[in-house]
Steps between C-alpha positions, in 0.01 A plus 500: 500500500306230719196373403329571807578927471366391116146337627467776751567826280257292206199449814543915570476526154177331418374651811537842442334465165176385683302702679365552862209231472748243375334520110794498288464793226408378111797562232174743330507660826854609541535560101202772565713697766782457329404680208565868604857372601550298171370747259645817730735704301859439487761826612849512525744216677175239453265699753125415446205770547209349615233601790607327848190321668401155674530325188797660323704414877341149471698461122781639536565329862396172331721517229769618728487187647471295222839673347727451803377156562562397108889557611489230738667152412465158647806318662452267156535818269142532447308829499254566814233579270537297205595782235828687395441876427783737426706602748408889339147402486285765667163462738278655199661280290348233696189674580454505096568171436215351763270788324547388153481132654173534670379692162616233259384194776128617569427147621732538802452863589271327820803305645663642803769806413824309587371214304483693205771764522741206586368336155528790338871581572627140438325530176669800388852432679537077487804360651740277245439188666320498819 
């Protein structure tokens, strides 16, 4: 994969998690929508029922995102974003892990959402030596 289809898929990433006036969203933010979607209620073949709105679209198209761009490697082997989840890892899988990392990091919960959910994810899923 080149590195410039790598830079350009990251920039449409961090810009669809800002919004229209260019203010990037807080990780407290996007937890807060993503709490119908993270504590919706799990059916049959991993389907999740929660309400759809503006903010529940926001999460799930954010994490979305965030899971097909953590399967990108750099020509040296490296991974796009820094963290090495699964390859059966799931999107509320990921969606719990920044929860649980915004509640247990209070301190950070102002930083902008791709800050944090990136930290988050390489926290839970590190990479043996990278």
């Amino acid at each position: 994969m080149s590195k410039k289809f790598c830079a350009v898929a990251l920039a449409l990433l961090l810009c669809s998690v800002s919004s229209l006036d260019a203010k990037a969203e807080t990780a407290l933010e996007v937890q807060s929508w993503c709490k119908a979607v993270v504590n919706g209620k799990l059916g049959a073949n991993d389907t999740i029922s929660y309400a759809p709105n503006h903010d529940t679209g926001f999460c799930w198209g954010a994490f979305g995102a965030i899971q097909e761009l953590s399967k990108y490697v750099w020509d040296d082997g490296t991974r796009l974003l820094r963290f090495c989840a699964p390859e059966d890892s799931s999107r509320l899988q990921f969606m719990k892990v920044f929860s649980k990392f915004v509640d247990d990091h209070p301190e950070d919960a102002h930083y902008e959402f791709a800050r944090v959910a990136r930290q988050a994810l390489a926290s839970a899923f590190p990479c043996s030596g990278q």
